[in-house]
C-alpha positions as CSV (number, residue, x, y, z in Angstrom):
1,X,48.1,-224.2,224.4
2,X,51.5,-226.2,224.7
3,X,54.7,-224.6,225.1
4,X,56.9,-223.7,222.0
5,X,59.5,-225.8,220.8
6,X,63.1,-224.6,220.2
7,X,65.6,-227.4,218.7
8,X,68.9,-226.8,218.5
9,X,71.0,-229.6,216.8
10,X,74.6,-230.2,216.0
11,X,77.5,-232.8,216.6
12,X,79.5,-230.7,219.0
13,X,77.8,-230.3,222.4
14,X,80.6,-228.1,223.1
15,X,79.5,-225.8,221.0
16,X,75.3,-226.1,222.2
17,X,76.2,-226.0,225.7
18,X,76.3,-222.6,225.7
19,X,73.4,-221.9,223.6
20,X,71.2,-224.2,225.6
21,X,71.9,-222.2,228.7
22,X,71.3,-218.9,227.0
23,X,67.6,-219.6,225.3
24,X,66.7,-221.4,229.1
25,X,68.3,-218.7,231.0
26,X,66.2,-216.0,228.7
27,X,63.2,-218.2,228.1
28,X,62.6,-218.6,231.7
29,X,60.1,-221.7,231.4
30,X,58.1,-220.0,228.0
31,X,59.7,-222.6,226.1
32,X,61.2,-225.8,225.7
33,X,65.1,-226.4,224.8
34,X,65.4,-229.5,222.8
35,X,69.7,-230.5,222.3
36,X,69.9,-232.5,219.7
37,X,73.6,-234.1,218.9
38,X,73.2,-237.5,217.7
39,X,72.8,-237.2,213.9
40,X,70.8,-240.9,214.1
41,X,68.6,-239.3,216.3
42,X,68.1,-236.4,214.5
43,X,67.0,-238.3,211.7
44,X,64.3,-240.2,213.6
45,X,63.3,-237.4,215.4
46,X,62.3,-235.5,212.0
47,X,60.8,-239.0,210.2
48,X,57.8,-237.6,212.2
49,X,56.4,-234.4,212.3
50,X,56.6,-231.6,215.1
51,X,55.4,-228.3,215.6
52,X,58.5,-226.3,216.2
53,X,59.1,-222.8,216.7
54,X,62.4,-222.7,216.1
55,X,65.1,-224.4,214.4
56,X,68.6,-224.2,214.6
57,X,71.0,-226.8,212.9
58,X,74.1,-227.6,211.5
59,X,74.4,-227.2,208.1
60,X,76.1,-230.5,208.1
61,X,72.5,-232.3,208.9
62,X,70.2,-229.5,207.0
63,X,68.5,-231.6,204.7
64,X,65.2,-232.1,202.8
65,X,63.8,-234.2,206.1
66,X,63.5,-230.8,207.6
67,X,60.4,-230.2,205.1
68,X,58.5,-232.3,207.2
69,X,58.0,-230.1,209.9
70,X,56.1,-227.1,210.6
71,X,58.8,-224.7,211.4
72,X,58.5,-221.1,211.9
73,X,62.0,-219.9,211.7
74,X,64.7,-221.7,210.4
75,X,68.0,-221.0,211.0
76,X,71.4,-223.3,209.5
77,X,74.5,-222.5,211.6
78,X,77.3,-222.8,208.7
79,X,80.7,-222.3,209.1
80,X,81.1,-220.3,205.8
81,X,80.9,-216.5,206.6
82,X,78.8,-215.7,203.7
83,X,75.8,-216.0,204.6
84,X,73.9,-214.9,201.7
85,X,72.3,-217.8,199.8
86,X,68.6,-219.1,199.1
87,X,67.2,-222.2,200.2
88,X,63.9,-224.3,198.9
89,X,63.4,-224.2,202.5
90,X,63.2,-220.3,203.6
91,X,67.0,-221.1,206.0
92,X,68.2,-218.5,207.1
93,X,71.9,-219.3,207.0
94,X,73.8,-217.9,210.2
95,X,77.6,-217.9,210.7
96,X,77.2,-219.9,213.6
97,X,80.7,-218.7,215.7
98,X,79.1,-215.2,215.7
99,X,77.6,-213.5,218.9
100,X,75.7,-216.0,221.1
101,X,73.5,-213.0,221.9
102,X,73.1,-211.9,218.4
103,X,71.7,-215.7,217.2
104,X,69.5,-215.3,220.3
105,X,68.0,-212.0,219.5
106,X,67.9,-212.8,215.5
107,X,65.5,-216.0,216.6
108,X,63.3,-214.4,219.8
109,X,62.8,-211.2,216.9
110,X,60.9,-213.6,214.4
111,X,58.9,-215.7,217.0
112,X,56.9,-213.6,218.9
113,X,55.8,-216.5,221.5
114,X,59.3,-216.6,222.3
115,X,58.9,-213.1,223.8
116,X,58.9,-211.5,227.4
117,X,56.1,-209.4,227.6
118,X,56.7,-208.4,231.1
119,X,60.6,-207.3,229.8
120,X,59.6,-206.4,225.7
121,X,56.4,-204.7,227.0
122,X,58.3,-201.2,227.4
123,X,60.2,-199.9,225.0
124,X,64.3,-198.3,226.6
125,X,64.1,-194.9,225.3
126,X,67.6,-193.9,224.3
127,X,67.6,-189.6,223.5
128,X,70.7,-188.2,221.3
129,X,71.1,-184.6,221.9
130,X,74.4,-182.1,222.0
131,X,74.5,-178.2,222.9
132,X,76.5,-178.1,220.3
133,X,75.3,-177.5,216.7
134,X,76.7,-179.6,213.9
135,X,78.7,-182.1,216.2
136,X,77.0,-185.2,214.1
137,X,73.8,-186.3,216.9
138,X,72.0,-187.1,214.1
139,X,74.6,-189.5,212.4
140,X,75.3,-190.8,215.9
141,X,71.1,-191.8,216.5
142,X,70.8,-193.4,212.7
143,X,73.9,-195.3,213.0
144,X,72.7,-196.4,217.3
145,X,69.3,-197.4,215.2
146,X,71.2,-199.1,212.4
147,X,73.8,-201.2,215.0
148,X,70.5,-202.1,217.0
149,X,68.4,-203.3,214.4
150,X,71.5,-205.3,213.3
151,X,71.4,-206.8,216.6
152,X,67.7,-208.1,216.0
153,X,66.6,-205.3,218.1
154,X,63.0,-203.6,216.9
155,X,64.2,-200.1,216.6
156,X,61.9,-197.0,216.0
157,X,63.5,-193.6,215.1
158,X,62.0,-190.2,215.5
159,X,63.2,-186.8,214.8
160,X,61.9,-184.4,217.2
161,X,63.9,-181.4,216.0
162,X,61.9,-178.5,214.9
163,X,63.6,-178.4,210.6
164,X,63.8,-182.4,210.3
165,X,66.5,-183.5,207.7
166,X,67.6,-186.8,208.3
167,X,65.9,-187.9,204.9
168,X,68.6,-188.1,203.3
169,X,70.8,-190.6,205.0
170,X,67.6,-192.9,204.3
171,X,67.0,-195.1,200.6
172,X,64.2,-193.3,199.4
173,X,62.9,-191.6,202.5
174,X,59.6,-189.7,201.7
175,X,58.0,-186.7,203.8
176,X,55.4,-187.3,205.8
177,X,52.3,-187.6,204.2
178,X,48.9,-185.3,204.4
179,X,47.3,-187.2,206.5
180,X,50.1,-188.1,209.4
181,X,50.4,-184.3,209.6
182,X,46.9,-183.8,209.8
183,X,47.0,-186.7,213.4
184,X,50.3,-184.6,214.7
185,X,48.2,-181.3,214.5
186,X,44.8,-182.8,216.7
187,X,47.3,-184.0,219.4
188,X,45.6,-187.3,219.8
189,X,45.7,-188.9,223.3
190,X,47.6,-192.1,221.9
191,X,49.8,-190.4,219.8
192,X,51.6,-193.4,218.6
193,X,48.0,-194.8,217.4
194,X,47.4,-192.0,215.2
195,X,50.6,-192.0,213.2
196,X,51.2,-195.7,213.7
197,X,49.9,-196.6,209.7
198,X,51.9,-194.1,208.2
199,X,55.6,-195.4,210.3
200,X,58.1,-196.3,207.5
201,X,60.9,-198.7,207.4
202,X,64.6,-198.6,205.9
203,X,66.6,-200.7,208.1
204,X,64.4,-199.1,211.2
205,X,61.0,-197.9,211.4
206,X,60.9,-194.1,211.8
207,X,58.7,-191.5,211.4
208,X,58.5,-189.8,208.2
209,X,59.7,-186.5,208.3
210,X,57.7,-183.2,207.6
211,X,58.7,-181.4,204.9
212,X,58.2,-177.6,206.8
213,X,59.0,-177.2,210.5
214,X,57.0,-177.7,213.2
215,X,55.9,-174.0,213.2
216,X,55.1,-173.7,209.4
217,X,53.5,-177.7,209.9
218,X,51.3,-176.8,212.6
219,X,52.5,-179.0,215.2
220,X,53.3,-178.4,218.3
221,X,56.5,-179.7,219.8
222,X,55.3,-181.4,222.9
223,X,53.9,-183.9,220.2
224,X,57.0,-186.3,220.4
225,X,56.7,-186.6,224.1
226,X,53.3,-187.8,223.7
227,X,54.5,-190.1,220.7
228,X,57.5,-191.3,223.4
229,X,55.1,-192.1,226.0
230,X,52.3,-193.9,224.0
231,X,54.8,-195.9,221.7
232,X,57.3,-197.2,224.5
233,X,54.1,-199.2,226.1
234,X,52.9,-200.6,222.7
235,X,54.9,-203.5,223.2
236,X,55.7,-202.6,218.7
237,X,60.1,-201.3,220.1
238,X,62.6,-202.6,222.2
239,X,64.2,-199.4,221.3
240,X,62.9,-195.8,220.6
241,X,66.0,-193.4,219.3
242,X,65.1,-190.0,220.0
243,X,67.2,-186.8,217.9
244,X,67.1,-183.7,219.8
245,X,68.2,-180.2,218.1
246,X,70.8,-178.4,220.2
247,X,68.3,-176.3,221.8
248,X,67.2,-177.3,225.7
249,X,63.5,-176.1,225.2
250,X,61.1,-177.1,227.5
251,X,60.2,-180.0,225.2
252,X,63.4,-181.4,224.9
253,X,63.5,-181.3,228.7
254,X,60.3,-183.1,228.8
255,X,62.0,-185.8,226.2
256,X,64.8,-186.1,227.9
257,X,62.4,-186.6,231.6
258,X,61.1,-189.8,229.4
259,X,64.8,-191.2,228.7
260,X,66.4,-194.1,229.9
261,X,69.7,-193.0,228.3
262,X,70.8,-189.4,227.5
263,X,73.3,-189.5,224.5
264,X,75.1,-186.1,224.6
265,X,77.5,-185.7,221.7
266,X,80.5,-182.6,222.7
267,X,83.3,-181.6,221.0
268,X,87.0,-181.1,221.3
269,X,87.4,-177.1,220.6
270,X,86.8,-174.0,223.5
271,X,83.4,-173.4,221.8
272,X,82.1,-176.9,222.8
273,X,83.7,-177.0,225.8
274,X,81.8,-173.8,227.3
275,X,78.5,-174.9,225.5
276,X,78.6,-178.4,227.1
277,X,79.5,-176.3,230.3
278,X,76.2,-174.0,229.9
279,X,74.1,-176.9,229.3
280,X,75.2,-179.2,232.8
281,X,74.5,-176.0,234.5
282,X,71.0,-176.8,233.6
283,X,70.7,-179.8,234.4
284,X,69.9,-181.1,237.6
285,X,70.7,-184.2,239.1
286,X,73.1,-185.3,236.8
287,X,72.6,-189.4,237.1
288,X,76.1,-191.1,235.4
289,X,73.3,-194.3,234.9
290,X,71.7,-192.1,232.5
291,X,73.9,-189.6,231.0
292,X,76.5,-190.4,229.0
293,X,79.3,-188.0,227.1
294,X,80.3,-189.3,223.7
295,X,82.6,-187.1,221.5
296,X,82.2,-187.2,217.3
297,X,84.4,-186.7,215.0
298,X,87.6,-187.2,217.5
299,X,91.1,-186.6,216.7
300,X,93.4,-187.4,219.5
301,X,96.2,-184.6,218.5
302,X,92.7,-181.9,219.1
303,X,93.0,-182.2,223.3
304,X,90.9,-183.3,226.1
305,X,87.0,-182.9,226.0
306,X,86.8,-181.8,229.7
307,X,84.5,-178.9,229.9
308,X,84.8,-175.4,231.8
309,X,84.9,-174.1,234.2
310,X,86.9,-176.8,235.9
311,X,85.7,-179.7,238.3
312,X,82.2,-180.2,236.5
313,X,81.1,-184.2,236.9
314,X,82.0,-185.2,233.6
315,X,83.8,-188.7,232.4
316,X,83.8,-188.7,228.5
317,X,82.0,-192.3,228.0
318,X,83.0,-192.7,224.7
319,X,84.5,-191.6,221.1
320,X,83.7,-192.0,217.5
321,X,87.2,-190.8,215.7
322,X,86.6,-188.8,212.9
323,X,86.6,-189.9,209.3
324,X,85.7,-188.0,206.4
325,X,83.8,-191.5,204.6
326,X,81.5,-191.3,207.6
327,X,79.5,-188.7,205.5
328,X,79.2,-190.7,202.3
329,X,78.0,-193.8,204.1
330,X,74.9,-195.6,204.1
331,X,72.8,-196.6,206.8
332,X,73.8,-199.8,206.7
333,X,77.7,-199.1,206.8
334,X,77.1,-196.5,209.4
335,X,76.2,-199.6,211.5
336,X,79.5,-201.2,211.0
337,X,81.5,-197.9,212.4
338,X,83.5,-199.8,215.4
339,X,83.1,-196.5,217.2
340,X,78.8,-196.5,217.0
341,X,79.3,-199.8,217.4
342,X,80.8,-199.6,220.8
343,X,78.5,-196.9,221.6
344,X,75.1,-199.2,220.9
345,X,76.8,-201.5,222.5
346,X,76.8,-199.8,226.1
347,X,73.3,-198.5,225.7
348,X,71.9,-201.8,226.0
């Protein structure tokens, strides 16, 4: 089978040079780079038919010729920031100054034989967790999903806390059904497998949640490590968000033994501080490559986040300042906080 074909074609090689070196950098040899920047080129090249996997061009030369070929995804780099228009031709139109590695990701997501297998094959495991109850973690892992799957990341989302209620930051989110309870109490070896046809999607896939607790549901909580383990290897996620309660059971320890990153969300006030302070004296080996120390809802005037007793390895790695429309937003909006933002941002 021959090689997929990616075209990218504008006036300004300026402007491709870039891109060319990112999708042959990233491709590594699974594809061919076509640069095309002679518009009486372009229009001979497409007076005959290709197969190409993807498209990218100008929105200056996007024109019926395009019909012609057999294109699986289609983007038109415009200079307009709206974005949102139809097209006879299924274009997706894509403001083309935005993130080199966001039109990179948004192509590679919807052509699979543009894919790594070797590097998408295992899912990063990212696990949100505070010792603190009610400091937002499960805000913070939605709106880490949302800003992913913004990205063109493939983003799964699972609630491991024993009372699940992250329903209702979701359009429509319905508990799981019958059936997906039913696979969660037989602890199936390939965990993933058994729930995998009854995963829902908003912006993300997740898993539905159950309407009791684990208890009252019958499930036991080393599930979700057995869910972590079989669906990082499906090669399904680039990302698997894990929420965590505030309680370091032995199953959250087993979760957080299967993260890449630890997200632990602390507070500003004494109560925080000697919580977060209990919960490091548990931990052991405290890697800085894997932990990091995010504070919600700051407000600079409240104080430092350093916990007690003094001298504890702790760098706070990040803030979300507190705003009181963070509760009313959607999923999508809570993807646009600059604060989750920048925290998505160095978790990947």
């Amino acid at each position: 089978m021959s090689r997929p074909l990616v075209v990218l074609a504008d006036p300004d090689y300026t402007y491709l040079a870039p891109m060319e070196l990112k999708f042959l950098e990233e491709l590594r040899g699974r594809a061919d780079v076509e640069v095309i920047t002679d518009g009486a080129y372009l229009r001979e090249y497409l007076s005959s038919p290709h197969d190409i996997e993807a498209l990218l061009i100008s929105e200056e030369w996007f024109d019926d010729a395009v019909a012609l070929q057999n294109v699986a995804t289609l983007l038109v780099l415009t200079e307009d920031r709206d974005t949102d228009r139809t097209s006879s031709l299924s274009a997706d139109y894509t403001f083309k100054y935005t993130s080199l590695n966001l039109i990179f990701n948004k192509v590679v997501s919807s052509c699979p034989r543009l894919r790594d297998d070797e590097s998408t094959g295992v899912a990063c495991v990212l696990l949100f967790h505070s010792p603190v109850g009610g400091a937002g973690t499960t805000t913070a892992a939605i709106a880490v999903a949302s800003c992913l799957r913004g990205a063109y990341r493939r983003v799964l989302y699972v609630d491991a806390e024993c009372v699940q209620t992250f329903g209702w930051r979701l359009r429509g989110a319905r508990p799981a059904p019958p059936e997906m309870v039913r696979a969660m109490q037989r602890q199936p070896r390939d965990a993933y497998e058994s729930v995998r046809p009854h995963i829902a999607t908003d912006c993300f896939d997740y898993l539905p949640p159950l309407r009791s607790s684990l208890m009252a549901s019958g499930v036991e909580p080393s599930f979700f490590a057995r869910l972590v383990e079989s669906a990082r290897v499906s090669g399904d996620y680039d990302y698997i968000v894990v929420d965590t309660g505030s309680e370091l059971s032995p199953e959250v320890v087993e979760l957080i033994g299967l993260a890449d990153r630890v997200v632990v969300m602390v507070g500003q006030d004494e109560a925080s501080r000697h919580k977060l302070a209990c919960f490091l004296a548990n931990i052991d080996g405290l890697d800085a490559d894997t932990y990091r120390f995010v504070c919600n809802r700051y407000v600079p005037a409240a104080g430092d986040v350093q916990p007690s007793p003094e001298g504890l390895p702790v760098q706070l790695d990040g803030f979300v300042e507190r705003s009181d429309e963070i509760d009313r937003m959607d999923v999508l909006q809570l993807g646009e906080v600059a604060g989750f933002r920048r925290l998505a941002h160095g978790l990947e």
